[in-house]
N, C-alpha and C positions, 0 to 999 in steps of 0.2 A: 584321286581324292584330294579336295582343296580341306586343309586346316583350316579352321575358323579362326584361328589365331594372326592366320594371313592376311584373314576380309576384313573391310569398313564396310558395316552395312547402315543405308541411309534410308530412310523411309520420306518419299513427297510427299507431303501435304501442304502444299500452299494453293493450292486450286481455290475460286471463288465459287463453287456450288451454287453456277448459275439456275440447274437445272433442279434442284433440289430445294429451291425457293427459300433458300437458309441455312446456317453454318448445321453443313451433316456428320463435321467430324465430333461435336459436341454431341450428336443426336444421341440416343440409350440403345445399346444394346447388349446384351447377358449381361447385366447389370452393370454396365462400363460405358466409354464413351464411344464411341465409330476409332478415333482416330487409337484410342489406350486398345482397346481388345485388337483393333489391326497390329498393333507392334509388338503384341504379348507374346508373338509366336518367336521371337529374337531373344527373348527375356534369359533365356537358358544356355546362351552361348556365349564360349570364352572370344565374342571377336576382340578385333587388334583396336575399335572403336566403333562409335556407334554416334549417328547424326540425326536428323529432322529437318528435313528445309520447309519452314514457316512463310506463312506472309507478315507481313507485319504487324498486323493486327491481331497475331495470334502469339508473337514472339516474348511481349509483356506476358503475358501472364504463364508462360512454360515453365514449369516449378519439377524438370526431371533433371537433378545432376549427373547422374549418367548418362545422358543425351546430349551432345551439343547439337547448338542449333544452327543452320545455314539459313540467312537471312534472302528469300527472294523479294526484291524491292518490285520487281514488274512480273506479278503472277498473270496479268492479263497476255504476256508470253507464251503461255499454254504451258504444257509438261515437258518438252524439250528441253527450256530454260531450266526448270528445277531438275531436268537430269545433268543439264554442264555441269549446274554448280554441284550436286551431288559428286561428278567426276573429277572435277578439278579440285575436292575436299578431299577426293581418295590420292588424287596423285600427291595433292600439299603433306598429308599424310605419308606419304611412301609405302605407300598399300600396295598388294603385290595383287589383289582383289576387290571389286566393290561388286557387294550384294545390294538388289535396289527393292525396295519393297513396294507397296503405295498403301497410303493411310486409308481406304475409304475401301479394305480388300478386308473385314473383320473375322472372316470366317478360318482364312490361311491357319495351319497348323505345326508345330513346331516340328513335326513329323513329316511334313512336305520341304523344310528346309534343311533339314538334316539329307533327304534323300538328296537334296541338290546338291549340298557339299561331296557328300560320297559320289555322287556321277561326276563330277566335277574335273577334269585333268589340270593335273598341275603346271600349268603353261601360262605365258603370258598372253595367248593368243583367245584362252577359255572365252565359251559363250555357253553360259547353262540357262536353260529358261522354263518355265510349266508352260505346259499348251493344254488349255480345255480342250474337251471333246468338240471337233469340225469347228477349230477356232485355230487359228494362226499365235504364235508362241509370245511370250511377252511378261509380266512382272508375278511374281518374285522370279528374278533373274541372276548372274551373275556373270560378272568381266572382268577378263584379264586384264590386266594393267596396261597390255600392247593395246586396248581399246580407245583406255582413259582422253587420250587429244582428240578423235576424233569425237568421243559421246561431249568433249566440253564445247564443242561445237554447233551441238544440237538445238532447235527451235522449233518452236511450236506444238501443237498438238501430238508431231511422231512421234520424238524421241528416237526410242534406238529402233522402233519398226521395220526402219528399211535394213538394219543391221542382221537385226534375230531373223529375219524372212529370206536374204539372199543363199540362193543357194552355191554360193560359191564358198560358205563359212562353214565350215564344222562345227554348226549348233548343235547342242544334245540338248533333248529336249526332252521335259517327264513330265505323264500326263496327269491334269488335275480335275478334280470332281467337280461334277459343277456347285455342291454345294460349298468346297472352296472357292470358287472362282467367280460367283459373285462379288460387285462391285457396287461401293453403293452411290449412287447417281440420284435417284428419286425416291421420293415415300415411298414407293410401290416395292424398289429395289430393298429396301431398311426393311419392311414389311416381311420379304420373302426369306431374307438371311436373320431373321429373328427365327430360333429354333422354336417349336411349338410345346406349350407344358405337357407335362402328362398329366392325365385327369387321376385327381386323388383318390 
């Protein structure tokens, strides 16, 4: 079991929402924004800290002091880039863990990241990740600190991909629902992770 008291956990969002034809972390959803109802699931946990990697254009107006922000200057990088810096903010930290999240996952539940800390071995060598149903493993994650040089390395659209997939790693892996595991990319995607009312 990893303490939370161990982990930095960072949440990406500096992505440009090419495909979503417009800033989707502001879009509405359960009555919040894309990128606030993605991080609400962290809201409950005693971590060691807690970050946001922005783009610049988002970084003016962040009004959360519990949150520091990591500043990525070149989000056209893809999410590789925001996961170095994400890792090189857990090592400047002396985190013995970073949990990664991503801003644009709203449905994630504070009960899926608990389970990950409980699966979690207390090693520097930890790799814990969800894996959808016939989907290859990936974010909310979490790495041990023997990880952190090699993920501040990372570029481009992977990120830790090739990491969480090798089977030569002792990834644990716990499986996540698909209506957690939506991700929001397009109208279509926002559309579908909006829960439906129920008729009065």
């Amino acid at each position: 079991m990893i303490a939370s008291g161990h982990v930095v956990a960072v949440t990406l969002a500096a992505g440009l929402s090419r495909r979503f034809g417009g800033d989707k972390l502001s879009a509405q959803i359960m009555g919040t924004c894309v990128l606030d109802a993605s991080m609400a699931a962290l809201d409950g946990f005693a971590f060691a800290g807690r970050a946001v990697v922005l783009n610049p254009s988002r970084v003016e107006t962040w009004d959360r002091a519990d949150v520091a922000v990591i500043r990525n200057t070149a989000p056209e990088r893809g999410m590789g880039h925001s996961l170095a810096l994400a890792a090189q903010y857990a090592a400047d930290s002396n985190a013995r863990f970073l949990l990664v999240t991503l801003g644009d996952m709203p449905r994630i539940s504070p009960e899926t990241i608990a389970a990950l800390l409980r699966a979690g071995p207390d090693r520097g060598d930890a790799l814990v990740a969800a894996r959808p149903d016939e989907m290859p493993p990936g974010p909310p994650a979490i790495f041990g600190c023997d990880w952190f040089a090699r993920l501040a390395g990372a570029e481009g659209d992977t990120g830790a991909r090739t990491l969480l997939r090798d089977p030569a790693h002792a990834v644990v892996t716990l499986p996540l629902s698909p209506a957690e595991a939506i991700d929001i990319d397009t109208p279509a995607d926002l559309a579908a992770a909006t829960p439906e009312r129920s008729p009065d």
